[in-house]
TIMAR-599852 format. One record per residue (C-alpha): x, y, z; residue in one letter. Coordinates in Angstrom, 2 decimals, decimal comma. Example, Ala and Ser with C-alpha at 12.3 -4.5 7.8 and 13.67 -1.06 7.14 Angstrom:
2
[[12,30; -4,50; 7,80]; 'A']
[[13,67; -1,06; 7,14]; 'S']
This chain:
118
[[90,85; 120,94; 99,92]; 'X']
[[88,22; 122,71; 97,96]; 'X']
[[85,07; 120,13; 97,45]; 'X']
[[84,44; 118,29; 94,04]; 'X']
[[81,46; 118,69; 92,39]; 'X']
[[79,79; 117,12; 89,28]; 'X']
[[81,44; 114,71; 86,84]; 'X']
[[82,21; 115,46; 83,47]; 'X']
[[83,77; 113,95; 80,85]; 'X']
[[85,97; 110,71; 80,44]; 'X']
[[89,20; 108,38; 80,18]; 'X']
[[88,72; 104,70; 79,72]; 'X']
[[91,64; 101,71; 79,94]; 'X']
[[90,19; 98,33; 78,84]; 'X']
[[91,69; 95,41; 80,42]; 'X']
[[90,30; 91,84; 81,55]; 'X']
[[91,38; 93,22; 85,42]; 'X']
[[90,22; 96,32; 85,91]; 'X']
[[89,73; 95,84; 89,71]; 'X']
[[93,85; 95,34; 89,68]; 'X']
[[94,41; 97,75; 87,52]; 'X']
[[93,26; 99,89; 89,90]; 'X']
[[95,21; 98,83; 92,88]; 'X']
[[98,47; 98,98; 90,72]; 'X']
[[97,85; 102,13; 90,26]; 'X']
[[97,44; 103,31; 93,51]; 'X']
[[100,50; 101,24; 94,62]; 'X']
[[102,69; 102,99; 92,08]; 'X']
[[101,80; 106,28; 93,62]; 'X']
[[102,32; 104,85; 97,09]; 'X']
[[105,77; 103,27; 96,07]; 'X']
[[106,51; 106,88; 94,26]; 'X']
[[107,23; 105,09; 91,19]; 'X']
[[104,14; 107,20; 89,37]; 'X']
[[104,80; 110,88; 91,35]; 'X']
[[102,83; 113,23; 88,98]; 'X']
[[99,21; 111,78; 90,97]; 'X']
[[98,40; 111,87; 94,18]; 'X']
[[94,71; 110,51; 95,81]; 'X']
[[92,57; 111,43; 98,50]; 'X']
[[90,18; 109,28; 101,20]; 'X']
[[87,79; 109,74; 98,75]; 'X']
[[90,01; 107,69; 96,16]; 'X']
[[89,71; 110,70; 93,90]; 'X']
[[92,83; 111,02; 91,87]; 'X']
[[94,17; 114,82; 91,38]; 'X']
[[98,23; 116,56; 89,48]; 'X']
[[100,53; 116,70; 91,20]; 'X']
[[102,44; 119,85; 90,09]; 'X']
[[101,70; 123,14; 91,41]; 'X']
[[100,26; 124,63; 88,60]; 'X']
[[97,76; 121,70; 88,04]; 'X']
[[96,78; 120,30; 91,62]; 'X']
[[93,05; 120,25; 92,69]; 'X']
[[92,21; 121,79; 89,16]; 'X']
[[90,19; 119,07; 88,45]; 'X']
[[89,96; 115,24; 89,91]; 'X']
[[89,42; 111,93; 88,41]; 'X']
[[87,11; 109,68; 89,71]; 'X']
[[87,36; 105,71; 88,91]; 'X']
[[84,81; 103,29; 88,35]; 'X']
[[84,62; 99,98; 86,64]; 'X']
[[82,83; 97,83; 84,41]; 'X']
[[83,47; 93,92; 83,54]; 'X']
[[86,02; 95,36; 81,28]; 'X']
[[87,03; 98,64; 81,71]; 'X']
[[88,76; 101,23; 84,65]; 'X']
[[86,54; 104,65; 83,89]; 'X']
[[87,89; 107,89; 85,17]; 'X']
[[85,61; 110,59; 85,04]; 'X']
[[86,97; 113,96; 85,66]; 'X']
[[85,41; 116,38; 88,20]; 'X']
[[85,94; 120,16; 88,09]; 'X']
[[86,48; 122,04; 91,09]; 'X']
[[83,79; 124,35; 92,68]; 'X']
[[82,80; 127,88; 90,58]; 'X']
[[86,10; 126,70; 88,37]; 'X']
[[84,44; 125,19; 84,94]; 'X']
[[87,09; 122,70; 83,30]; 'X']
[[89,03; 124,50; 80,54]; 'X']
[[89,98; 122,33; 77,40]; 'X']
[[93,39; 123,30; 78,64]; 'X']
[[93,02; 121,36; 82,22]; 'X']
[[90,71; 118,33; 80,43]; 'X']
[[93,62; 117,91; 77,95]; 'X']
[[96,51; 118,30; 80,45]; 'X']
[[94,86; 115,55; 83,14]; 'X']
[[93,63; 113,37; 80,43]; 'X']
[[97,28; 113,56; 78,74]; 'X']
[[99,39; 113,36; 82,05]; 'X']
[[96,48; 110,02; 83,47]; 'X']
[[97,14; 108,22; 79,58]; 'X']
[[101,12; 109,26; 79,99]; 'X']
[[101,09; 107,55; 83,73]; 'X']
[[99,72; 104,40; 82,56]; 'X']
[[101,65; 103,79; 79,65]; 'X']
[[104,67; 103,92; 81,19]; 'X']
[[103,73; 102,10; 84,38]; 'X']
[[100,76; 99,71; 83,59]; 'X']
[[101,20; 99,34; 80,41]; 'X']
[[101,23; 95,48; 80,74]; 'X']
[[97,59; 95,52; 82,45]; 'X']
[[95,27; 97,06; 80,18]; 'X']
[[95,36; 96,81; 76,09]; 'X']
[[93,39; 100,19; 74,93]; 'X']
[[92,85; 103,34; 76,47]; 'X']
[[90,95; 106,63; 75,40]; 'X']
[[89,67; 110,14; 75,94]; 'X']
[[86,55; 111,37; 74,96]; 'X']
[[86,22; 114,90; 73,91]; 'X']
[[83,04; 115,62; 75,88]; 'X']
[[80,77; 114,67; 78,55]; 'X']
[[79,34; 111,30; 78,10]; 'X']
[[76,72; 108,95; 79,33]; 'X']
[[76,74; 108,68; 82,95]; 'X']
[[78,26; 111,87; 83,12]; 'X']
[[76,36; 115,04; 84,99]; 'X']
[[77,57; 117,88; 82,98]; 'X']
């Protein structure tokens, strides 16, 4: 697997729980319910298809109330607003239709943010 780099960018779900939010996550991609993600030792979350997988990685964090992924690009392979839009569309799609009872708000920023080492 090619190693990650610096962090850029960002998707945000706001819930009271972000700690579970997490873990339900990751149990929907262990249980196969949620198949377009898969995620490494690291707990770095990557696409699944083909055409998308190791493009780019997401890496979570949280706040009081908030599960933060921040999206890594892959060595000598800058993040094109194709792949940003694709994982931050396909993360948003995954938890909508899986976790959609944990958090209340989610969004995408459009560029790198604070906390983020562009």
């Amino acid at each position: 697997m090619p190693k990650k780099e610096s962090q850029v960018m960002a998707a945000y779900f706001f819930t009271n729980t972000p700690s579970d939010l997490l873990t339900s996550f990751k149990s929907e991609i262990d249980k196969r319910c949620i198949t377009m993600w898969c995620y490494d030792r690291e707990g770095d979350f990557t696409h699944t298809s083909e055409h998308w997988k190791n493009h780019a990685w997401f890496r979570p964090s949280m706040q009081s109330d908030c599960l933060i992924f921040n999206i890594i690009r892959a060595p000598a392979n800058p993040i094109s607003c194709e792949t940003y839009a694709v994982y931050h569309a396909c993360l948003i799609q995954a938890f909508l239709a899986h976790l959609n009872q944990i958090f209340i708000l989610s969004e995408a920023t459009p560029s790198a943010v604070d906390g983020d080492s562009v």
